[in-house]
N, C-alpha and C positions, 0 to 999 in steps of 0.2 A: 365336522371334522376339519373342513377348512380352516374356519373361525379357529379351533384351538392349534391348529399348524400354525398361522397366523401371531397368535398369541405367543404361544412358545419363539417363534423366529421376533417378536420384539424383547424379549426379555434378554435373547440374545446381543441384542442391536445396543453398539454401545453410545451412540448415539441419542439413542433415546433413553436409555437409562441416565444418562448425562440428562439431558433437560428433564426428567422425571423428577428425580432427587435434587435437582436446583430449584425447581417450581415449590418444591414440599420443603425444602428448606428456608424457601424466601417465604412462604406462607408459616410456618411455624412460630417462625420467631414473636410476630404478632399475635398470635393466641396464645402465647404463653405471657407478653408482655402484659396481655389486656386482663388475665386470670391474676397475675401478681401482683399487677399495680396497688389495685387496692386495701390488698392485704398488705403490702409495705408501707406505702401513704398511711394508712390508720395505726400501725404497730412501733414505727418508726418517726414520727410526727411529720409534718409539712415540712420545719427545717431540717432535720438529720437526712427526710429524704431528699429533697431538693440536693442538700451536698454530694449523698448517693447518687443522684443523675449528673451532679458537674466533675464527679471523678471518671464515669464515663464517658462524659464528652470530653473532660480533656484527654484522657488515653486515645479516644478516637481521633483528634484535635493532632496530638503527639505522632498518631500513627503515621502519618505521612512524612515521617523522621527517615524512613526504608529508602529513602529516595531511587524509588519504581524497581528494588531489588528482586524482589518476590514476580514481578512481570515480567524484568530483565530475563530473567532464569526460565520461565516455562519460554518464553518465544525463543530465548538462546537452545535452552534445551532439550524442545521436543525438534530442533532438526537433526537431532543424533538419536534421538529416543526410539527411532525404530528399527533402528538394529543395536541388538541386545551384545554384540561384541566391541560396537564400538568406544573406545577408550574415550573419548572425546568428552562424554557425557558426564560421568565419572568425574572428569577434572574440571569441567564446568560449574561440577555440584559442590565440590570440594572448595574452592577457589569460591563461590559466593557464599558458601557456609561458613568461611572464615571471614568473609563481608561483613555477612551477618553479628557477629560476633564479635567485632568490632565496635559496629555500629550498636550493640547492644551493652557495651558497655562502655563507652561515650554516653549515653543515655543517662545511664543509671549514675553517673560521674557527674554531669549536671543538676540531676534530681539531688542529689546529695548537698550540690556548691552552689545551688539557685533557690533551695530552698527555704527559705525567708523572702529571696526577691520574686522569685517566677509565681510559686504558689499562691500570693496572698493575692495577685490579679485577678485571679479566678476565685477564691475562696470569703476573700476579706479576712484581716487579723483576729477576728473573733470567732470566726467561722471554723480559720486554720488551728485555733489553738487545742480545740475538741481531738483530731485528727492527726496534731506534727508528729507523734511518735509513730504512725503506720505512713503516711501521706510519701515518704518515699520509694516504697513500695510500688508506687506508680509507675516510677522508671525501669524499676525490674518487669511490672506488665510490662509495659510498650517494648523494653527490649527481647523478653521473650516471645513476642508475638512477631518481631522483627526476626529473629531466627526460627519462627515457624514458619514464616511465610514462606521462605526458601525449600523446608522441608517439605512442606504440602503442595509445593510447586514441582517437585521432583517425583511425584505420581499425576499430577495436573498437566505437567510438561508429554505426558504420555495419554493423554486425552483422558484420564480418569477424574473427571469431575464430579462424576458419584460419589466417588468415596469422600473426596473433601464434604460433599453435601452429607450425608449417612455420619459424619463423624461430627460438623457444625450440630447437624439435627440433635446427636445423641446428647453432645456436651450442653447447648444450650439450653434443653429439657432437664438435664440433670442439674447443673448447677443453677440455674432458676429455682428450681425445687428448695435445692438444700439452701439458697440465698434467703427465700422465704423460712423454712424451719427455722434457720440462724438468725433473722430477725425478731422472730418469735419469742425464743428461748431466751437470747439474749439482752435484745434489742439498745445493740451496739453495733454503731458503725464500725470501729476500728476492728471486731469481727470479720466485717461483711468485707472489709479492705484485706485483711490477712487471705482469707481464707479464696477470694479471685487472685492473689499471687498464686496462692497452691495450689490451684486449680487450673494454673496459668503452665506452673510446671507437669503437672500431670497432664493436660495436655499435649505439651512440647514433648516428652516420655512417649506416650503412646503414638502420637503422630511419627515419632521417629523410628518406633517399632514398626509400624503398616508400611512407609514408605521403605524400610528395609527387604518388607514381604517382597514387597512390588518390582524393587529397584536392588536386585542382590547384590549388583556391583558399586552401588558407590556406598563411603566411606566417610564417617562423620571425624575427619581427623584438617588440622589447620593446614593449609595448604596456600604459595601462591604465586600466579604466573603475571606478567607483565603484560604479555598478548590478552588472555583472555581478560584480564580487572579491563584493558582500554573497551574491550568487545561491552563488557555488562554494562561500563560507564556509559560507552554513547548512546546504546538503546535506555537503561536504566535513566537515565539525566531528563528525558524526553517523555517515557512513563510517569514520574514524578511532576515535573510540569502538567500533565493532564490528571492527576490526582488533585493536585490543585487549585487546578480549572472545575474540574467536579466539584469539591470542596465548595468552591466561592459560587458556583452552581447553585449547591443546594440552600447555600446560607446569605447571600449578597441580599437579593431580592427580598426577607424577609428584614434583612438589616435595613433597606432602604425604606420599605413600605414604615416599618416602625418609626425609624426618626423623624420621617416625611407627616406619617398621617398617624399616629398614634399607636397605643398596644392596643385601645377597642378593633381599628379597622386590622392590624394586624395578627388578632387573634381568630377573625372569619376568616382573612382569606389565608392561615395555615391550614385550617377545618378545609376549606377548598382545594387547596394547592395538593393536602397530605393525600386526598382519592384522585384528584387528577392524574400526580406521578407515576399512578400502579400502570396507566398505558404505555408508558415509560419503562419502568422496572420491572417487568413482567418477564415482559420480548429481553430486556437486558440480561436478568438471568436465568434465561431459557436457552439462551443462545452464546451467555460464556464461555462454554466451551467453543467454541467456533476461533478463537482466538490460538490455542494449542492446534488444532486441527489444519487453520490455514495457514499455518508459519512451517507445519510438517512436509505441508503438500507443495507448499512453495519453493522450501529447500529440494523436496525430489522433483521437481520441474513438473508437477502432475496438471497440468494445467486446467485439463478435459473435469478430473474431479472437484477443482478450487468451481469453473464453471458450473457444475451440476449440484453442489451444496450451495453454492452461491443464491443461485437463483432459487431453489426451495425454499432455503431459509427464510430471502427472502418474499419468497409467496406467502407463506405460512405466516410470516408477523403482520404481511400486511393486511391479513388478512383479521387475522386477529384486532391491528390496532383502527381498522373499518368498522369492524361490529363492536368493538367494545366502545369506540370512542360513540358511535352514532347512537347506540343503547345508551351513553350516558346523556347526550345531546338532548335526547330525545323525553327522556325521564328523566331530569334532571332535578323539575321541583318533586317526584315522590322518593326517588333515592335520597334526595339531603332530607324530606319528612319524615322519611325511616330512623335515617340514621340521625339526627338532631330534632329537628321538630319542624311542624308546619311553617309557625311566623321566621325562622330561621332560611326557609326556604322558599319564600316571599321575597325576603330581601337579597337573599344572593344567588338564587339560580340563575340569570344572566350571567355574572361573575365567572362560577361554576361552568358553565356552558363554554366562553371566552377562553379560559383558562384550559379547558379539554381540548379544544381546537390546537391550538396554539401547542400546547405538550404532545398531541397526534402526529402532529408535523414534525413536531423534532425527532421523535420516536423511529421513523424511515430513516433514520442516518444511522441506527442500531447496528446494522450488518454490514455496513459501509462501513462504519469506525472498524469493530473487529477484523473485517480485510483487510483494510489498509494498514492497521495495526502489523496483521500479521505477514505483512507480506511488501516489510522493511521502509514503507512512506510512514512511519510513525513519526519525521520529522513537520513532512507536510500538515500531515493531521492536527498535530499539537498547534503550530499555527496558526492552523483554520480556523480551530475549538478557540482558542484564545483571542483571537480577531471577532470572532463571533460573541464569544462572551464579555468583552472589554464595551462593541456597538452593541448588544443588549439590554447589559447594565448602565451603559451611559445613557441608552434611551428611558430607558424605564427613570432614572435621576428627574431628567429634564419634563418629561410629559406629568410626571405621578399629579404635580400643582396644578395641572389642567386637567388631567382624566381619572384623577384619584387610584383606587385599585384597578381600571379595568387598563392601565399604564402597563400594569406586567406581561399583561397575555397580547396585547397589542405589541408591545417589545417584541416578543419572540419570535414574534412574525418575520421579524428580520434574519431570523436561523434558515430563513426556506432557503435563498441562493446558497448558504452553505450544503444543506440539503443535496441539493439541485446537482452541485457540484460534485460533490462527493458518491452520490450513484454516476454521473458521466462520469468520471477519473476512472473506477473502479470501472468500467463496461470498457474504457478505451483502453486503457495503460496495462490492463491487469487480464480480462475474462477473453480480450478478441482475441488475442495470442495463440496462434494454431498448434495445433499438439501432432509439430513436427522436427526435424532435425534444426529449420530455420527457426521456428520456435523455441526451442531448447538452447540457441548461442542466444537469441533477445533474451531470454530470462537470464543465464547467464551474463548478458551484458550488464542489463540491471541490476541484479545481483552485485556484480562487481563495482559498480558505481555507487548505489547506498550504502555498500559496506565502505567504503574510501571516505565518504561523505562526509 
């Protein structure tokens, strides 16, 4: 009877519903990738698919066009998001909806007057000529995704992170499916390119509906204020720069290893790099929502709870990224034997092992970034990240001609004092702060001094 009290009081907890449905959405996408690939590869040939993957990465590529819009908004707007009267939120949502929409069609304006120059970098002119009559098409994704991002922030901004994940999960599943049927029947890209615009709008449609359920009051009409565009700019400008940094995160280091040491060494250590990251990206999005949540608690001066989520959150990843990273330490040559082959796992389980460590560590700054993030040092942060990432990458350049691949994971070593940092900051500046009246003018002061900043 307990057990199902118990049970029932988490289905409640929206907390946990939030990392539930992030967990199963980060995990999805991959078993559908791994199910389709090879039905697209074989139906669509090596080239048509291959261009099918560089129209994806460049929308991805493209995505970072939002500059930090859609982060701007949930951290601007879940400090109004908990009371359901205030007008605030409403004009916040309004005022980056027509950001958005902007910015989405600047987009689509470029794709149009770049296209002969921008596209052919990515495609080559032979490549581009199969595809020019859909290929602009692309700007309309990237721009409608840029005004979705605002909408789906405006139930995110409310700590509803479920439903972003439940609705990721649902569209991903679905239009994988039919992306496969359509290459079947057809087996034509310029298909496959139409039919993710359509799908791009049906999405933006339906997301616009839910977040109506959710958010009764605001209002998808153009809107704009002077005050708030500076408010979205100076956090927004700052999100973007660490999109960036992520960006050049997940791509620098394979850029290097390749021009350094070839596509053979670079083709093992992506096989290695791609399982070490999950100790990374796990805790990452398990704990996204923690970003809406501590910008909320911050604006109400709640200090006692910013404290007590704090510290779980972090228990619970580190604990996580302890047994996952040692399990992998530890089995390193039968996990790569499983998953590629024995002689595979002869040669690079050191490597593999190197490269866990080294991504373990970084992984402890998970719940630090989302603090700080939410709780107005997202200037400090961007800094730190970017200092960090500029002496990483410079190291990993200079060592790779003396320590070949194990260059990377010996690099990142250099993240620990960021690390390091980044939990003192947050335990001094942020968590000691007593949840008293003298407490409540220090947040206050600070409060008023980031915002000025």
């Amino acid at each position: 009877m307990k057990l199902l009290n118990k049970l029932q009081s988490l289905k409640k907890n929206g907390d946990f519903k939030n990392v539930l449905y992030s967990l199963s959405s980060y995990f999805v996408s991959p078993i559908v990738i791994i199910v389709t690939t090879p039905i697209l590869l074989k139906t669509l040939g090596s080239s048509d698919y291959g261009i099918w993957v560089l129209i994806n990465s460049l929308i991805n590529v493209l995505g970072i066009s939002n500059f930090g819009l859609g982060n701007a908004f949930i951290k601007l707007g879940s400090e109004y998001a908990s009371d359901e009267d205030d007008p605030r939120f409403g004009q916040m949502f309004s005022v980056s909806f027509t950001l958005s929409v902007i910015l989405a069609v600047v987009m689509n304006v470029l794709a149009l007057a770049l296209d002969t120059t921008l596209f052919p970098l990515f495609f080559g002119h032979s490549s581009l000529d199969s595809i020019l009559p859909v290929i602009h098409l692309v700007g309309g994704v990237v721009g409608l995704r840029i005004i979705n991002s605002v909408i789906s922030g405006s139930y995110m901004a409310k700590q509803r992170y479920d439903i972003n994940s439940k609705v990721n999960i649902a569209y991903n599943l679905i239009t994988s499916i039919l992306f496969t049927i359509l290459a079947v029947l057809y087996k034509d890209i310029k298909m496959l390119v139409v039919f993710l615009f359509i799908s791009s709008i049906l999405l933006l449609i339906i997301n616009a509906f839910i977040a109506k359920k959710v958010n009764s009051n605001i209002q998808y009409r153009i809107r704009f204020s002077k005050s708030v565009f500076v408010r979205i700019f100076k956090y927004g400008v700052f999100s973007w720069f660490q999109m960036i940094i992520s960006a050049l995160n997940n791509q620098a280091d394979k850029i290097i290893i390749g021009a350094l040491l070839g596509s053979h060494v670079l083709g093992y250590y992506s096989v290695c790099m791609q399982l070490a990251m999950k100790i990374h990206e796990i805790p990452a999005a398990a704990s996204a929502f923690l970003f809406a949540k501590f910008s909320a608690l911050y604006e109400g001066k709640k200090v006692k709870e910013i404290r007590k989520i704090y510290f779980r959150a972090f228990l619970f990843k580190s604990i996580f990224i302890i047994i996952s990273s040692s399990i992998a330490v530890v089995f390193a040559y039968p996990i790569l034997s499983v998953w590629i082959d024995p002689g595979f796992a002869s040669e690079h389980a050191f490597l593999f092992r190197v490269l866990i460590i080294s991504v373990a560590i970084g992984a402890f700054n998970v719940i630090p970034n989302y603090c700080l993030n939410g709780t107005n040092y997202i200037k400090l942060n961007t800094v730190l990240s970017m200092s960090t990432s500029i002496a990483i990458f410079s190291s990993i350049f200079v060592l790779t001609p003396y320590f070949g691949d194990l260059s990377t994971g010996i690099s990142r070593l250099i993240g620990i004092p960021l690390v390091i940092f980044s939990i003192v900051y947050v335990h001094k500046r942020i968590l000691t702060i007593k949840s008293n009246k003298q407490g409540e003018n220090k947040i206050h002061d600070i409060l008023t001094e980031t915002t000025h900043a």
